[in-house]
SELUM-463441 format. One record per residue (C-alpha): residue in one letter; x, y negated, z negated. Coordinates in steps of 0.25 Angstrom, whole numbers, plus 5000, padded with zeros to 4 digits. Each point is the difference from the previous one (the first is absolute). Layout:
A,X,Y,Z
...
This chain:
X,5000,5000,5000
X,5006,4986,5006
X,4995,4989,4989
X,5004,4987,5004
X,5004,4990,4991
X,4994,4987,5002
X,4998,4985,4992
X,4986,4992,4998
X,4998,4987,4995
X,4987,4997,4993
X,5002,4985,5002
X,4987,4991,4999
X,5003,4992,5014
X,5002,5012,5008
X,5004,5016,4998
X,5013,5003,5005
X,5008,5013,5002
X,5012,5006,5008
X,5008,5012,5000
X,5010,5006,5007
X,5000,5008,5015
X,5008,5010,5000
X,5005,5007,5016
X,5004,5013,4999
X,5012,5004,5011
X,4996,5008,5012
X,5012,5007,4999
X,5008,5004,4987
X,5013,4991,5001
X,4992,4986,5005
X,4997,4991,4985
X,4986,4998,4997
X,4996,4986,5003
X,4990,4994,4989
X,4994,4986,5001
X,4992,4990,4990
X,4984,5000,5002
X,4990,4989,4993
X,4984,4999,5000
X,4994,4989,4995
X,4984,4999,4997
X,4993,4988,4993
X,4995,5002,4987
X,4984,4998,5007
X,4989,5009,4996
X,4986,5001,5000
X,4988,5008,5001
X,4994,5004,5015
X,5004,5004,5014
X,5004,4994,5014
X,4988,5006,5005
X,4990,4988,5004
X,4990,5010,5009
X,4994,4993,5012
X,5003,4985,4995
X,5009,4995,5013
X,5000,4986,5006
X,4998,5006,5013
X,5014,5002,5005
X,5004,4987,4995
X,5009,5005,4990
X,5012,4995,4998
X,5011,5005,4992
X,5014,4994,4996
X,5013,5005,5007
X,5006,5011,4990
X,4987,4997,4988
X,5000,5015,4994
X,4989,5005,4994
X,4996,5004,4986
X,5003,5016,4996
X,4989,5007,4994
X,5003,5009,4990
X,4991,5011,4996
X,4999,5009,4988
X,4992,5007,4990
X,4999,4986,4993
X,4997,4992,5013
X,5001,4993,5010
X,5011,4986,5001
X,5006,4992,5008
X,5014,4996,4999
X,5011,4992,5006
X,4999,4991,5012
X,4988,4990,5002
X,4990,5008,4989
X,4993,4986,4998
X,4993,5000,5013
X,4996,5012,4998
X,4996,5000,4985
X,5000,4992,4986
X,5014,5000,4995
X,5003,5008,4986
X,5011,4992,4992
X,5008,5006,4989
X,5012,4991,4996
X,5002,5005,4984
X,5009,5012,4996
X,4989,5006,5000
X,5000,5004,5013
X,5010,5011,4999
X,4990,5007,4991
X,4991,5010,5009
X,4990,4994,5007
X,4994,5006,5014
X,5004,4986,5008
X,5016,5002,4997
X,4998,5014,5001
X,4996,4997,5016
X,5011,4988,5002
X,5010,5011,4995
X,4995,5012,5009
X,4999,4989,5013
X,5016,4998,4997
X,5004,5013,4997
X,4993,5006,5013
X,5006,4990,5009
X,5015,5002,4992
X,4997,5017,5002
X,4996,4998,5015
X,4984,5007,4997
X,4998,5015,4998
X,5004,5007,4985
X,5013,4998,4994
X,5008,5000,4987
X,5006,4987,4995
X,5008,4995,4987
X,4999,4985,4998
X,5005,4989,4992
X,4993,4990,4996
X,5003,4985,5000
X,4994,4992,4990
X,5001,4985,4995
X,5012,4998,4988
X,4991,4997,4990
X,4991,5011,5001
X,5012,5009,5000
X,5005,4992,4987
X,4986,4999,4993
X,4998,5008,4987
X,4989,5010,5006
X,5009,5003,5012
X,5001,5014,4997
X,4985,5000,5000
X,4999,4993,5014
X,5009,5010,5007
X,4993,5011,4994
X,4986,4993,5006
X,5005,5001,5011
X,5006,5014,5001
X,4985,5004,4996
X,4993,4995,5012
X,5014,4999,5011
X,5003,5016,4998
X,4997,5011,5005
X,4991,5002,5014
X,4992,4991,5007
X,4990,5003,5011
X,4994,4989,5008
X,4996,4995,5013
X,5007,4990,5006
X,4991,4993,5012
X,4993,5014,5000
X,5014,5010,5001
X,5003,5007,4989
X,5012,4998,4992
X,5005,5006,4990
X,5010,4993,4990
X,5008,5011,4988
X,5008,4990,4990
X,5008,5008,4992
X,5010,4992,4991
X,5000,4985,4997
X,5011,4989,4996
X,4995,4988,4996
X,5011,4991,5001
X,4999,4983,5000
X,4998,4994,5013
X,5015,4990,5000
X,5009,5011,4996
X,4995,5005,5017
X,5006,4987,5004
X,5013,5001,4993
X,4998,5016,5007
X,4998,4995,5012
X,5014,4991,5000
X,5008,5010,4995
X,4995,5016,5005
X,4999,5007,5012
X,4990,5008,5007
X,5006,5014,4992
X,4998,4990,4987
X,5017,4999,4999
X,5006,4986,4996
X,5005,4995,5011
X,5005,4986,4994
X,5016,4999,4995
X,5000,5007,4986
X,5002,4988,4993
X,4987,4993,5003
X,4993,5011,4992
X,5010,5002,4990
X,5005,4984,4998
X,4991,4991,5008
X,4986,4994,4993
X,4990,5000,5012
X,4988,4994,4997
X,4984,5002,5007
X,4993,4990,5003
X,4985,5007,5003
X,4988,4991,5003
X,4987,5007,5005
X,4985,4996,4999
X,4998,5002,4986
X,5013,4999,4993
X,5014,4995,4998
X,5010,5011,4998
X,5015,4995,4995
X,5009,5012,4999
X,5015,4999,4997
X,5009,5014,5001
X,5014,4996,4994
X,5011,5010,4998
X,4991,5011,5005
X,4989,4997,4989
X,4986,4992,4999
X,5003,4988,4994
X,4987,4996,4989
X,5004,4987,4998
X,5000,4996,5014
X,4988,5010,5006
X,4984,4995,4998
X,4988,4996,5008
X,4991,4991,5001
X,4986,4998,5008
X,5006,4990,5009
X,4998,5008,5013
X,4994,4994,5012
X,4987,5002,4993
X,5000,4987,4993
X,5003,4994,5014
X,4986,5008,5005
X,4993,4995,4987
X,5004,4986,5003
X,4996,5001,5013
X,4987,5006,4999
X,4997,4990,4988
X,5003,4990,5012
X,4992,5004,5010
X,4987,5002,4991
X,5003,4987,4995
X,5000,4992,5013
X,4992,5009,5011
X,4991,5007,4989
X,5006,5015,5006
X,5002,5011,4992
X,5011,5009,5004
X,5007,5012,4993
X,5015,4999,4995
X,5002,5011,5011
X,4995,4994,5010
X,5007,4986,4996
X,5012,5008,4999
X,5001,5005,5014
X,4997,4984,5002
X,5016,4998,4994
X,5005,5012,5007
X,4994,4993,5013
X,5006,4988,4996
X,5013,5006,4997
X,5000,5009,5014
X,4995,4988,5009
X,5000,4987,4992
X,4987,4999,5005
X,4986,5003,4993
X,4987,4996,5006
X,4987,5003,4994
X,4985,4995,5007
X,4992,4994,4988
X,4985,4993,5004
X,5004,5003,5015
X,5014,4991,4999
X,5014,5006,4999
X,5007,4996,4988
X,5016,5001,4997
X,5002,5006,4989
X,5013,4997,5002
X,5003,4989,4988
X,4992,5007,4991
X,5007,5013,5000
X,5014,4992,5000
X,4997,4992,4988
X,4994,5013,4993
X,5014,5008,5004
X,5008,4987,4995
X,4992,5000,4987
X,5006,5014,5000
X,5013,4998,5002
X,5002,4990,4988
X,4995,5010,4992
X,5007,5012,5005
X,5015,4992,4998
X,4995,4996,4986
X,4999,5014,4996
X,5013,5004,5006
X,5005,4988,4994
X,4997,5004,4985
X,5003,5016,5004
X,5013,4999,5008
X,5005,4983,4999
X,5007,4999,5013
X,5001,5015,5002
X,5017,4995,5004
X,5004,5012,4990
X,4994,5009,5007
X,5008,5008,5011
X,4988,5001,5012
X,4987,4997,4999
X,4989,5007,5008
X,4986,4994,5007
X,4989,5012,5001
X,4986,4999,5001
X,4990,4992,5008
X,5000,4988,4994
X,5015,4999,5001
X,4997,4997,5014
X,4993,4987,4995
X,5009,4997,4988
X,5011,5001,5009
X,5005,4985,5003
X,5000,4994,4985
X,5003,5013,4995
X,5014,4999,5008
X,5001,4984,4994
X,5000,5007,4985
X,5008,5010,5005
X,5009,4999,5011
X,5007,5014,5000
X,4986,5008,5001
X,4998,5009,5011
X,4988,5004,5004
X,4999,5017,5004
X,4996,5004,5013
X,4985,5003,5002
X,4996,4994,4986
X,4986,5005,5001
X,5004,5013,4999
X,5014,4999,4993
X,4996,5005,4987
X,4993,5012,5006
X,5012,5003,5010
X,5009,5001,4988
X,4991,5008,4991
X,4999,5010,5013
X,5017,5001,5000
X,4999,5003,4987
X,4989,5011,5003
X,5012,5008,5009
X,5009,5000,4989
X,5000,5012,4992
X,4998,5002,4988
X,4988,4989,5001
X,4990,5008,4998
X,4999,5011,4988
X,4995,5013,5004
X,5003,4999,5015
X,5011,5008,5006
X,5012,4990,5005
């Protein structure tokens, strides 16, 4: 039995996961050729299907270029629609508290999406690690959170996933916090080796810098250890941006719009520099808005690294991961000149956790 070993992150903004493709030799003497693979899915659901029976406009449909469609998830609890463009579809189901990673039949469906896409359909047997945010791995009642999970993550899962079936066997779990990914992502290879010189892990202090939807992760490894003082987390993820935002837009245009779908609004922004929305038959930039919301942000995030890290000069690297690095990353690099931001920080934590995954001894109980 082949059981690949693969990494998820529950994050609030979007479900992220990658692991590790590996290319067996045709013939015995050629080295196998493995590559990095990600899947991204944004943390929508709701109850409903795509279906919309014989309701048409006559062949007048238009759809954008590339626009995917929800996935319908179907099991013995029901029916959900995750990912992609939900909210046309379907009312929204939000859950932004830790909470969320206790069992509930929404995340179960976001998780079976992600891991069906990671494990190409059909059945397969995987071992996962499991990216949380920093101060739910440093809370008291963590122990009690990674076993909620375990309780409702093990073990099989049969579905259907837009009406194939699929079938998903989890057989060991690691939860592990969602930075020390980035600082794997920097430093291992595809077989999970260090790949750095030896005395960046040994000597050198390389700190994370991890900002996603919901949270602020700081992480600092110095000496080959996790540094307390200088590790925490904040809520100061481009949520309060999305909050600020929607505030704004309820304020001035009388709208109402989820924090989900305000934050593909910034991640428009961010892509394009561009964000258009028709309100009352006009088109509005909501250009400024969004600016002054990520600026509010910005000032907030550098104050917190400010009172975690002071000017961060002691520090041998520092690392950018995570979505909102992507819209930090200007006046983050005026505080801190020497940062580096990781390639493909959306997925950088997950692509570290899944080098990690291939080394062995990673997992207890599975053979090497």
């Amino acid at each position: 039995m082949t059981i690949q070993r693969l990494c998820v992150d529950l994050g609030n903004g979007g479900f992220k996961g990658a692991g590790v493709r590996i290319a067996k030799p045709a013939e015995g003497d050629q080295p196998e050729v493995r590559e990095i693979f990600t899947a991204f899915l944004p943390s929508k659901v709701g109850v409903g299907s795509v279906g919309m029976g014989a309701l048409s406009l006559g062949g007048f449909e238009k759809r954008a270029r590339g626009e995917e469609k929800p996935i319908q998830i179907v099991s013995d609890e029901g029916a959900y629609l995750v990912g992609h463009n939900v909210e046309r579809f379907t009312t929204l189901l939000e859950r932004f508290d830790p909470s969320k990673y206790a069992d509930s039949p929404e995340l179960r469906a976001v998780t079976r999406a992600l891991l069906t896409q990671m494990v190409d359909g059909g059945t397969s047997d995987v071992a996962l690690i499991v990216a949380l945010p920093v101060d739910v791995m440093m809370a008291p009642n963590a122990k009690e959170t990674i076993k909620g999970i375990e309780a409702w993550l093990l073990g099989e899962h049969r579905f259907t996933y837009d009406g194939k079936e699929a079938c998903v066997n989890v057989h060991v779990i690691k939860a592990m916090a969602q930075p020390v990914g980035a600082f794997f992502s920097w430093g291992l290879d595809l077989r999970g080796e260090w790949v750095r010189d030896e005395d960046d892990l040994t000597e050198a202090s390389v700190a994370v810098l991890d900002s996603g939807f919901n949270t602020l992760d700081l992480l600092l490894v110095k000496q080959g250890r996790i540094e307390k003082r200088y590790t925490g987390g904040d809520n100061l993820g481009v949520r309060v941006a999305a909050q600020e935002t929607a505030n704004a837009l309820r304020a001035r245009y009388g709208i109402d719009k989820s924090l989900i779908e305000v934050d593909a609004f910034i991640r428009q922004y961010i892509e394009k520099g561009k964000v258009q929305l028709i309100i009352a038959g006009e088109k509005v930039d909501l250009k400024p808005m969004i600016r002054q919301a990520l600026n509010s942000l910005a000032t907030r995030t550098v104050d917190f690294v400010q009172d975690t890290w002071g000017n961060a000069r002691e520090f041998s690297y520092v690392l950018l991961a995570g979505g909102g690095a992507l819209a930090l990353d200007a006046p983050i690099r005026r505080h801190i000149p020497h940062a580096q931001m990781l390639p493909d920080p959306v997925h950088a934590n997950a692509i570290g956790l899944a080098k990690l995954a291939q080394r062995p001894g990673t997992f207890k109980g599975l053979p090497a």
